[in-house]
Backbone bond lengths (Angstrom), bond angles and torsions (degrees), N, CA, C in turn:
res aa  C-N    CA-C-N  psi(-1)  N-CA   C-N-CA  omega(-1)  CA-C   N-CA-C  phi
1 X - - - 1.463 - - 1.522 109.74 -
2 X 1.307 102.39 149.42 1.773 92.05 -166.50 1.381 106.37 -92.38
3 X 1.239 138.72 145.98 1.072 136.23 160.65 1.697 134.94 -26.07
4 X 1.339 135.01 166.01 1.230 111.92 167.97 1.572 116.00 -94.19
5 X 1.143 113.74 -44.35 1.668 105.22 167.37 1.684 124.96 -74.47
6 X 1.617 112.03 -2.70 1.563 97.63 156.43 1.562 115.82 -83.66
7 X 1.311 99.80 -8.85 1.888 111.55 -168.21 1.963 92.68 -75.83
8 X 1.676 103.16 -61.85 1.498 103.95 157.91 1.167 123.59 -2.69
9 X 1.753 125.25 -89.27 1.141 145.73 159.32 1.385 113.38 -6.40
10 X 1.619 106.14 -87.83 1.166 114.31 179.99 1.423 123.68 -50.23
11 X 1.225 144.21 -32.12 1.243 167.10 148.71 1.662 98.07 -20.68
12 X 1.439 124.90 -53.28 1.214 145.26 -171.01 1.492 106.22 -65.09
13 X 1.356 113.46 -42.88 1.592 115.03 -178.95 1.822 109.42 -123.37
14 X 1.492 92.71 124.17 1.815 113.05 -170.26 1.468 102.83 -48.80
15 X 1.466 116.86 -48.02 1.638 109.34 -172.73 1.698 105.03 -42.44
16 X 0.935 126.04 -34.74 1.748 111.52 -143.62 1.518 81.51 -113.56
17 X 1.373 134.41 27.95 1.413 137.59 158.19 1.629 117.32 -49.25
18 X 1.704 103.95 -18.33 1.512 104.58 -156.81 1.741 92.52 -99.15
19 X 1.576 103.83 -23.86 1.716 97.57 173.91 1.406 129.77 -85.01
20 X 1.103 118.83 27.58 1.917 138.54 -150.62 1.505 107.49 -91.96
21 X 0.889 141.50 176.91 1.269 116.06 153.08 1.589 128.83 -59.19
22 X 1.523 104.06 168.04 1.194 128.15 -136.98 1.978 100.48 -108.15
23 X 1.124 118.99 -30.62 1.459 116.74 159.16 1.447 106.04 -138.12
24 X 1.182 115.35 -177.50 1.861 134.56 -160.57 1.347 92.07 -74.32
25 X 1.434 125.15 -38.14 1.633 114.94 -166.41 1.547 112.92 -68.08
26 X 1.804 108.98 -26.71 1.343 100.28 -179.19 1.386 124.82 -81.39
27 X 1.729 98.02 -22.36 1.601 101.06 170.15 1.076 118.09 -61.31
28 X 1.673 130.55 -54.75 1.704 143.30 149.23 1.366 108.95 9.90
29 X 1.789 94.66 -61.28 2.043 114.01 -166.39 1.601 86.37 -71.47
30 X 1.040 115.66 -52.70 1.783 114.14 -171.22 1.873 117.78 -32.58
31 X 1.590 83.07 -85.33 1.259 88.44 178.18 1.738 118.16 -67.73
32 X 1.083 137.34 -20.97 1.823 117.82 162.83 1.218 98.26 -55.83
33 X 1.371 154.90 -58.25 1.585 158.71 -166.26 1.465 91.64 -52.24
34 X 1.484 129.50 -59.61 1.532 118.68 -170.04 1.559 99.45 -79.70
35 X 1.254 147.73 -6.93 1.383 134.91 167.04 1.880 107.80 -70.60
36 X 1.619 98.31 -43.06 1.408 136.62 169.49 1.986 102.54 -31.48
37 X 0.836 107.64 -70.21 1.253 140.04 -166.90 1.761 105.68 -74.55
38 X 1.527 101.23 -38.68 1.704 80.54 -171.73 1.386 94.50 -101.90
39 X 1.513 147.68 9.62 1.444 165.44 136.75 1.432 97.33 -29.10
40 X 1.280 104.27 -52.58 1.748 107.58 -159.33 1.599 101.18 -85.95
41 X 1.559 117.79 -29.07 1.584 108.00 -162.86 2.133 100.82 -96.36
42 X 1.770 99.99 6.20 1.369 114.79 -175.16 1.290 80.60 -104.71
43 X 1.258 151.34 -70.12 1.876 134.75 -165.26 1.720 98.77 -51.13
44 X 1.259 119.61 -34.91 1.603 103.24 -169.18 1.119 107.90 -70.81
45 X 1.359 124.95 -38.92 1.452 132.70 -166.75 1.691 100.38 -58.86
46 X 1.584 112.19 -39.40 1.623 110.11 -135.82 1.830 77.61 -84.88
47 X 1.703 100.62 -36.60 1.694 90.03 -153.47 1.585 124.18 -50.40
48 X 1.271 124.51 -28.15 1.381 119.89 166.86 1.775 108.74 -37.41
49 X 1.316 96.95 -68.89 1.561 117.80 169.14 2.047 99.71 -1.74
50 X 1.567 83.66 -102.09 0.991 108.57 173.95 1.861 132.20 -34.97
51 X 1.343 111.50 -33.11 1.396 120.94 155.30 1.359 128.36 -68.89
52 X 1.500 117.64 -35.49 1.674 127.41 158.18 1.698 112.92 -80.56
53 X 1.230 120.55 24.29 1.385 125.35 -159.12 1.858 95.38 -75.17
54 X 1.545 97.20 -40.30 1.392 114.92 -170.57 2.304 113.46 -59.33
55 X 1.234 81.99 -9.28 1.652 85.66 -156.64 1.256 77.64 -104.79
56 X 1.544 149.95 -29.56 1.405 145.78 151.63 1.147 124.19 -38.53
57 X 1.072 110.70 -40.10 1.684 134.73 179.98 1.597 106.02 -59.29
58 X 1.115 89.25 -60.07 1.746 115.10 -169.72 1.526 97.41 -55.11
59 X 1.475 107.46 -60.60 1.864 107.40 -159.13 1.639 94.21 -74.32
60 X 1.441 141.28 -21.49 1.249 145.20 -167.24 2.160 106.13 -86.83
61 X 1.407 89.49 -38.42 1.574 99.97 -179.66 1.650 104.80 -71.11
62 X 1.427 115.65 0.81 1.529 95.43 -156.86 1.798 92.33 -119.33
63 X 1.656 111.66 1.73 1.140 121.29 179.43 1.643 114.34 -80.37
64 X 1.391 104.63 -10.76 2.096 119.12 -177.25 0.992 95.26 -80.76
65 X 1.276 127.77 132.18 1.671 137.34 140.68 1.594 115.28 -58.33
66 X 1.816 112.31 -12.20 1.540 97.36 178.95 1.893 75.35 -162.90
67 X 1.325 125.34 153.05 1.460 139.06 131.23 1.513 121.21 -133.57
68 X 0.855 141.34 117.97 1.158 162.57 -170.11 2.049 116.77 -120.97
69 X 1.048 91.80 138.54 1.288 101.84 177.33 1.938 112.32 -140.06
70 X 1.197 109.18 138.85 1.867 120.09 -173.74 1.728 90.29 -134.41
71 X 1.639 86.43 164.87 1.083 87.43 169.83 2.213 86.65 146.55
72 X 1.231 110.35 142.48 1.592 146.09 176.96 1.355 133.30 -123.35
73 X 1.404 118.56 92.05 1.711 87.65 151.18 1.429 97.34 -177.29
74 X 1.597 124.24 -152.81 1.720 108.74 -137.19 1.548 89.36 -175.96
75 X 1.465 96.36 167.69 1.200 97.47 -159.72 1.919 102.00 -141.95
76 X 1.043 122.46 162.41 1.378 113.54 -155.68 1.439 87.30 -93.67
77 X 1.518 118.93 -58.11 1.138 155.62 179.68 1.482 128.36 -121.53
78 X 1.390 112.93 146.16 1.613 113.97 172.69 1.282 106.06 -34.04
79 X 1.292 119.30 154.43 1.457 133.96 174.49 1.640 95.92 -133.17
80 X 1.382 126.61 123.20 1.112 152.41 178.34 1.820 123.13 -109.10
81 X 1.340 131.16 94.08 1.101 99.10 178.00 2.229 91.09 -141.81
82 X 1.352 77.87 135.50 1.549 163.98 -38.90 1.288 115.52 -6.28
83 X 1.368 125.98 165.64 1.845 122.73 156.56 1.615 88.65 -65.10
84 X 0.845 131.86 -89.35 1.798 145.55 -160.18 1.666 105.01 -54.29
85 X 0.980 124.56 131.93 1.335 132.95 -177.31 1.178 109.01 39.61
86 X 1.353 145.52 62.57 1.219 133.59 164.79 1.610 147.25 -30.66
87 X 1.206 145.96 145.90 1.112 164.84 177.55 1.296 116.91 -94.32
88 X 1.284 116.86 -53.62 1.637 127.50 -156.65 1.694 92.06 -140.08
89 X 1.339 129.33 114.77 1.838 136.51 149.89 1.409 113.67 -110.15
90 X 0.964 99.58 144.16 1.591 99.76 -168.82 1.692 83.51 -159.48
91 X 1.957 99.88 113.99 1.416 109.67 -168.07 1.868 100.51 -142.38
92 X 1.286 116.39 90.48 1.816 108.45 -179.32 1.713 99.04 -67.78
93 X 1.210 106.07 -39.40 1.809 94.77 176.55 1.614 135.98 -52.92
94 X 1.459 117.20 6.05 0.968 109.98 -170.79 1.308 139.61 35.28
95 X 1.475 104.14 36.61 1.533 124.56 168.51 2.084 101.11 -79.02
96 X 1.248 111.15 -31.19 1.625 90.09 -163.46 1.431 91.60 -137.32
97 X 1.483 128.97 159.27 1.314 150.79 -169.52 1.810 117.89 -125.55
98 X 1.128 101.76 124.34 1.252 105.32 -177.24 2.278 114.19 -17.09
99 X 0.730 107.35 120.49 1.626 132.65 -179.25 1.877 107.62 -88.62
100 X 2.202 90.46 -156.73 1.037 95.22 148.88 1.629 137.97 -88.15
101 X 1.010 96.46 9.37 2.419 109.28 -173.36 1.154 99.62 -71.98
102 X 1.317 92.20 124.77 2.007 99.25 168.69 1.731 99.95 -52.77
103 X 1.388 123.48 -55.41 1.295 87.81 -150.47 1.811 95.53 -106.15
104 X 1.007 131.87 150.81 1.815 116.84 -170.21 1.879 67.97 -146.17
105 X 1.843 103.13 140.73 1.434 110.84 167.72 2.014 82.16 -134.16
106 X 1.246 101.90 156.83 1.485 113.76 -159.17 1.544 92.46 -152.80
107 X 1.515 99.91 176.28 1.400 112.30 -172.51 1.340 128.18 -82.47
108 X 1.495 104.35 20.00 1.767 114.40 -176.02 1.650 96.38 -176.67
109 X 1.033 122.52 -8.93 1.534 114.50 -166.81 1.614 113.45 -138.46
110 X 1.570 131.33 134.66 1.402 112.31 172.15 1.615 100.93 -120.50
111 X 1.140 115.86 149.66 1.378 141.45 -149.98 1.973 120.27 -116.69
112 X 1.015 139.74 59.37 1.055 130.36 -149.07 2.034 100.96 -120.20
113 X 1.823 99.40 128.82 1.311 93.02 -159.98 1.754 130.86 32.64
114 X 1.502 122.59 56.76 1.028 107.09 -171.56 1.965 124.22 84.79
115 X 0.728 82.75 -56.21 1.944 96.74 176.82 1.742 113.85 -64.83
116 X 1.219 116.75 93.79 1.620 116.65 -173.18 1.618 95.77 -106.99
117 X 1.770 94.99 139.09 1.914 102.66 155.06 1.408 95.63 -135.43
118 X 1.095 107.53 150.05 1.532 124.94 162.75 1.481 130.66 -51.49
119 X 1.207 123.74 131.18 1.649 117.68 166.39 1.111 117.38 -37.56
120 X 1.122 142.30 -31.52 1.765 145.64 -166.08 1.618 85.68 -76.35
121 X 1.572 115.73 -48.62 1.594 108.13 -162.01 1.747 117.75 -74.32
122 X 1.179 91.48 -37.10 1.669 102.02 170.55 1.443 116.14 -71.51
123 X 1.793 110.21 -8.98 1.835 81.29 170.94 1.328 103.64 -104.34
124 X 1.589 132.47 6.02 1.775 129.57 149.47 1.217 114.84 -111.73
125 X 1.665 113.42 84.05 1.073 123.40 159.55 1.500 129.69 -35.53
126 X 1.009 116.81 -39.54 1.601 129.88 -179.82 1.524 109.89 -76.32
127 X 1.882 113.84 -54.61 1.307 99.96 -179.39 1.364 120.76 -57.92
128 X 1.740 117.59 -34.39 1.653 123.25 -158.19 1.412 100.24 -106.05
129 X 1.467 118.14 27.54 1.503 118.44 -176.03 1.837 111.27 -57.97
130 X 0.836 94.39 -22.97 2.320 93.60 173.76 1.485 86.37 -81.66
131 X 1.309 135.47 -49.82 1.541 106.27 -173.52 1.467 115.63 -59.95
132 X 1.385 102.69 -59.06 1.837 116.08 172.51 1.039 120.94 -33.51
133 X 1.637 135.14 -44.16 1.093 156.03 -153.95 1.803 97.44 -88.21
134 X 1.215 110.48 -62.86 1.533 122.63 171.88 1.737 107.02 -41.12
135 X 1.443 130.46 -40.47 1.475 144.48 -170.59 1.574 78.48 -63.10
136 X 1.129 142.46 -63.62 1.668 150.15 -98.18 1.628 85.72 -98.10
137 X 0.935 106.56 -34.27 2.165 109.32 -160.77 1.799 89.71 -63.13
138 X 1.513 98.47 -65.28 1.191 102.86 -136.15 1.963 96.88 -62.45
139 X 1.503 86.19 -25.62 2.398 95.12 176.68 1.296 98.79 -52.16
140 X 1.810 128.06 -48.44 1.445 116.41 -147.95 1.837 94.79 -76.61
141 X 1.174 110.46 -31.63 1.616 104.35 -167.30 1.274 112.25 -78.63
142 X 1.297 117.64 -23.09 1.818 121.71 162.23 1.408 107.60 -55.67
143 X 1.109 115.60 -54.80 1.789 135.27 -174.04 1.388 109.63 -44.50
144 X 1.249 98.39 -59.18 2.055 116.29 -169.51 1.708 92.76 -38.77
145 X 0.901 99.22 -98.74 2.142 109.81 -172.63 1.241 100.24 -7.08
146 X 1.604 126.89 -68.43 1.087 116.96 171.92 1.470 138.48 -57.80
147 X 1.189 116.07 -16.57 1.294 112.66 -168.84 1.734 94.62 -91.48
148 X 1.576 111.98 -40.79 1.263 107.06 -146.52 1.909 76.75 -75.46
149 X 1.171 124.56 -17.55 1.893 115.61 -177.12 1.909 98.85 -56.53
150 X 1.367 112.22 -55.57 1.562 104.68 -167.44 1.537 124.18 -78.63
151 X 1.816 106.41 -8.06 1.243 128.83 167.77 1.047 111.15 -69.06
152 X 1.198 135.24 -66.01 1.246 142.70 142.37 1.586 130.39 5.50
153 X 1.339 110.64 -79.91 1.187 134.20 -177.14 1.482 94.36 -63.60
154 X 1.404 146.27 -82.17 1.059 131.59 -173.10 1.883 117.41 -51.80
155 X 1.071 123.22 -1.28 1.205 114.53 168.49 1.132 130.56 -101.94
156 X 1.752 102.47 -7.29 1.590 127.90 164.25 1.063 116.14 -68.13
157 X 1.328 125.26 -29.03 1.341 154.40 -179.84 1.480 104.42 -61.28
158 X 1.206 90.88 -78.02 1.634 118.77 -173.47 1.939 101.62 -40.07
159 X 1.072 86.80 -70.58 2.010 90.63 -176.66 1.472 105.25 -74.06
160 X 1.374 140.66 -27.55 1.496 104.70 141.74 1.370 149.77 5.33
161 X 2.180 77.24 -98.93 1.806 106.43 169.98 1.910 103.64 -55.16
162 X 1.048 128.41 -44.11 1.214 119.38 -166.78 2.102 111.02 -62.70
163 X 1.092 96.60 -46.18 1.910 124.12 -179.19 1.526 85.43 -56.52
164 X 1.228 118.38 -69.76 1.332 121.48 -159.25 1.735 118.10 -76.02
165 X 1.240 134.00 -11.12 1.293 138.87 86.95 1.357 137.36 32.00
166 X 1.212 101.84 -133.17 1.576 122.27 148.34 1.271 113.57 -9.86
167 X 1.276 111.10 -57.13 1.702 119.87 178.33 1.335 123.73 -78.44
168 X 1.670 120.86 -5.86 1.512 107.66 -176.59 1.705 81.33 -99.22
169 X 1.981 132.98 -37.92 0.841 126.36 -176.90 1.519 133.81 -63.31
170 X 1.406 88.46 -27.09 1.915 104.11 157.27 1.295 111.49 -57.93
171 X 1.248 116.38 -43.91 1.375 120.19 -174.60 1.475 140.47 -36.42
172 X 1.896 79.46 -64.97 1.916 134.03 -176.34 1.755 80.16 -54.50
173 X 1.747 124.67 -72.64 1.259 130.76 -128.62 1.841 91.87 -72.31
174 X 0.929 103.78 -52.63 1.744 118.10 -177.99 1.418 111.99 -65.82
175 X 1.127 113.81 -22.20 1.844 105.13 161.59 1.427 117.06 -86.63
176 X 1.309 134.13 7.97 1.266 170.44 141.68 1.553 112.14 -31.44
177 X 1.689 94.92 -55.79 1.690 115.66 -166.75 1.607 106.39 -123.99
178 X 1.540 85.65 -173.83 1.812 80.27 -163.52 1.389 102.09 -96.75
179 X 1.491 110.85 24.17 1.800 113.84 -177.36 1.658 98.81 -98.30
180 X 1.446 120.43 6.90 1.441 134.09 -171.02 1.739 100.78 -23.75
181 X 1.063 124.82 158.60 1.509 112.28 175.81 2.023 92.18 -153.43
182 X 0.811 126.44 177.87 1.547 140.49 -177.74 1.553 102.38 -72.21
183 X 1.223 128.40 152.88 1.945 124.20 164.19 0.525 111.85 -37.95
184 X 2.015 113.66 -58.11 1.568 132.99 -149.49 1.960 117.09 -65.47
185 X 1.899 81.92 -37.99 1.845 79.57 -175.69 1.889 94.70 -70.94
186 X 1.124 149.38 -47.18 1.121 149.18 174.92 1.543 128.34 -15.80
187 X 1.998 70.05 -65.53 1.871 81.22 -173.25 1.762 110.38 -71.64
188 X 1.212 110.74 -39.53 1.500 122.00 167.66 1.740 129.52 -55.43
189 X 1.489 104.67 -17.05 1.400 122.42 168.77 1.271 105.38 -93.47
190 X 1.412 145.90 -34.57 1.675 153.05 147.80 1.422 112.18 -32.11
191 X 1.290 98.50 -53.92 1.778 91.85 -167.43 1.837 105.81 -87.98
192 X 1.257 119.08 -33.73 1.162 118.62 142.17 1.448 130.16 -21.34
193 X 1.538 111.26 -65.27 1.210 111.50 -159.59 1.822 88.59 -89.83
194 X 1.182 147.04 4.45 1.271 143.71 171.94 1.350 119.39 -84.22
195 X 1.575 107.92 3.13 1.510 104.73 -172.02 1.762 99.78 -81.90
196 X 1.316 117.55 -10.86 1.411 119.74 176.70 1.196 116.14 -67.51
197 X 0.943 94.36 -39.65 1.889 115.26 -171.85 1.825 95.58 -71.00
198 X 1.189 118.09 -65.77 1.739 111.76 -172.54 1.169 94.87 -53.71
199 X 1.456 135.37 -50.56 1.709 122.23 -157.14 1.239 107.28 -75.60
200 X 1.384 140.35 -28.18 1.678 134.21 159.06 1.260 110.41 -69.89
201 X 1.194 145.56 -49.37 1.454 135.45 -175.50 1.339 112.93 -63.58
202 X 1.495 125.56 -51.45 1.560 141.26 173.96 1.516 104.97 -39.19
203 X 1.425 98.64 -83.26 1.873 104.23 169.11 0.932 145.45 -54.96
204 X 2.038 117.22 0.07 0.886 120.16 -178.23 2.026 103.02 -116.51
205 X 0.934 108.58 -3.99 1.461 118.51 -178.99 1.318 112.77 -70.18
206 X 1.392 130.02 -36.49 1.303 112.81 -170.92 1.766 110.98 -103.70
207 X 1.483 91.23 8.42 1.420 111.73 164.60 1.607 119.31 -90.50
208 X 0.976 100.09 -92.41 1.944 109.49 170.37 1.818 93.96 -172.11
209 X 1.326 95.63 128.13 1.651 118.42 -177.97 1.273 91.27 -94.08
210 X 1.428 147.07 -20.56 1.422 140.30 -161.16 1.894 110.00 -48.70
211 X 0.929 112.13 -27.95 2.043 124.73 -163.20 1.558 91.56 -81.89
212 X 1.550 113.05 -36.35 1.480 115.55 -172.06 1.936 113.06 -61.22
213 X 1.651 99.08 -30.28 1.184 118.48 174.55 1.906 105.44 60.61
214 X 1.084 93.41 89.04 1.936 119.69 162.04 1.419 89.49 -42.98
215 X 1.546 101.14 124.08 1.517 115.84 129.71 0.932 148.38 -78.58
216 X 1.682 110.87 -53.95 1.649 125.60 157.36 1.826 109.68 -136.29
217 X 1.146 111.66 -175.11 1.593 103.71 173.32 1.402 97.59 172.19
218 X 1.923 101.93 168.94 1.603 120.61 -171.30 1.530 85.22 -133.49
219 X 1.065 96.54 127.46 2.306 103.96 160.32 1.620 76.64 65.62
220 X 1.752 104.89 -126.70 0.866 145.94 179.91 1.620 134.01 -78.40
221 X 0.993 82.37 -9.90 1.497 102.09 -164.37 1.901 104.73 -101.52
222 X 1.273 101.80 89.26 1.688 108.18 -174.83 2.063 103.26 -103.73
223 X 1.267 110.99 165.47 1.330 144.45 157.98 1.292 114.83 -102.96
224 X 1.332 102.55 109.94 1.883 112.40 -156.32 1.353 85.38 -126.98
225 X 1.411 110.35 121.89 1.438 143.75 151.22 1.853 106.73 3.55
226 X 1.349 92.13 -75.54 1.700 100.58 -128.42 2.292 86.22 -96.19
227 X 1.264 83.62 -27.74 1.771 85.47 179.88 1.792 111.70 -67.93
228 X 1.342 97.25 -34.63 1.738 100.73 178.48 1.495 117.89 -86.96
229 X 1.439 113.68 -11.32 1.695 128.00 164.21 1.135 105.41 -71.68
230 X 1.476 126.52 -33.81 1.760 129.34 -162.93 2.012 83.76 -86.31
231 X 1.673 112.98 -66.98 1.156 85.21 -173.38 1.237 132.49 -68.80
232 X 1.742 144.45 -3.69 0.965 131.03 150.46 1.586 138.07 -79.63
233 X 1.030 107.70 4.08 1.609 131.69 164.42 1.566 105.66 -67.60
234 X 1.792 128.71 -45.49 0.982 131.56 -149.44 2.202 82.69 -109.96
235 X 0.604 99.53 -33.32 1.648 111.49 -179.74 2.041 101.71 -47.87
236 X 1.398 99.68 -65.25 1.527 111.86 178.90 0.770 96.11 -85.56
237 X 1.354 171.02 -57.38 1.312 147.01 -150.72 2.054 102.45 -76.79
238 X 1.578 106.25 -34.56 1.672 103.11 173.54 1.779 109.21 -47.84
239 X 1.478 92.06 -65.47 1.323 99.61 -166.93 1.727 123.79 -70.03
240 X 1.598 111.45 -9.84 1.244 109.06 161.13 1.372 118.06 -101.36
241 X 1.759 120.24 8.62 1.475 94.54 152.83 1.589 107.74 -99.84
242 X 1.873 111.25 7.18 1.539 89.83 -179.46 1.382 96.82 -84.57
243 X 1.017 126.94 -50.07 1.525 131.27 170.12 1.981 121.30 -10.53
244 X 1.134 90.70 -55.68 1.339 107.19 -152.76 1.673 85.30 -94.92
245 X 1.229 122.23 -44.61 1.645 103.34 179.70 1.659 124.31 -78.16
246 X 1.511 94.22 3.13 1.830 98.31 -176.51 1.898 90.25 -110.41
247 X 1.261 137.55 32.55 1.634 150.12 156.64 1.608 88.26 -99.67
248 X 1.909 119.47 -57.37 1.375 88.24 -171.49 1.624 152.85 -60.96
């Protein structure tokens, strides 16, 4: 069985289109592993990001002429959630003191991963902006996992529908001619040839996608020029040397 990063490789160059996998389910496994894969080399990129998030905070907090924050209220009893090992306490009685819970809010102090400022500081955002700013690091790196999970998932999506696509229209055009080839080698040469496409968009997102040049897009989720030219360049050229070497 071939490896997944020699499969990678090959994926990269159309000749060896004919050694790829062998039905649609393995391409399926293929490409989630390369969405898989550029997920992980998109959290490395962002995490610096996200660790200087706080010094963003800072130079962005210092752009208000006023921030202010209000706000009251109380609690009968600890609030625990979970009950069992908690996550989140939030206690105005000063019955309990910051623990292990990422987030503990108390009767003068809020607590997040470790990083506490005081109520006095959180309702002048502007004056206590180095404290505020310090809160900000430790939020963006909680955040990341999650974000990059639903980022993710919709872009798994995205190059799917696009692979799967490409591949019924590869299909349609080549049963047309006498280079006709099966669905299966099609659709399996699509998702193949899309692993180009996830590894430039992935790695280039938490950088600047601008060079990739957007065509259209939802949220986050754009159709960039020059990444879907690379993978359909490698798309037709797969399937017309599988084409043309299964005539010989």
């Amino acid at each position: 069985m071939v490896s997944f990063p020699w499969m990678l490789l090959r994926s990269l160059n159309p000749a060896k289109y004919n050694e790829l996998s062998k039905d649609p389910h393995d391409a399926f496994v293929f490409l989630t592993k390369t969405v898989g894969l550029g997920l992980i080399l998109l959290t490395l990129l962002a995490l610096p990001a996200a660790v200087t998030f706080s010094d963003q905070v800072l130079q962005k907090l210092g752009y208000f002429s006023r921030a202010e924050l209000s706000g009251n209220f109380t609690t009968e009893k600890p609030i625990l959630i979970p009950d069992h090992d908690p996550w989140i306490v939030v206690d105005t009685e000063g019955k309990l003191s910051p623990g292990r819970e990422e987030i503990f809010v108390g009767d003068n102090i809020v607590s997040f991963l470790g990083t506490t400022i005081t109520h006095e500081e959180l309702k002048d955002l502007k004056e206590n902006k180095v404290a505020v700013a310090q809160l900000a690091a430790p939020i963006a790196v909680l955040l990341l996992p999650g974000l990059v999970f639903w980022v993710g998932l919709f872009f798994w999506l995205k190059y799917l529908a696009i692979s799967a696509f490409v591949g019924v229209l590869g299909w349609l055009i080549l049963d047309l001619t006498h280079l006709r080839q099966p669905f299966a080698k099609t659709l399996i040469a699509s998702m193949h040839a899309a692993a180009i496409m996830v590894l430039i968009e992935l790695i280039s997102l938490p950088l600047s996608a601008d060079y990739l040049y957007p065509l259209a897009g939802y949220w986050r989720i754009s159709l960039y020029a020059v990444s879907t030219i690379a993978y359909l360049v490698l798309f037709i050229f797969g399937i017309g040397y599988m084409s043309m070497h299964a005539q010989d």
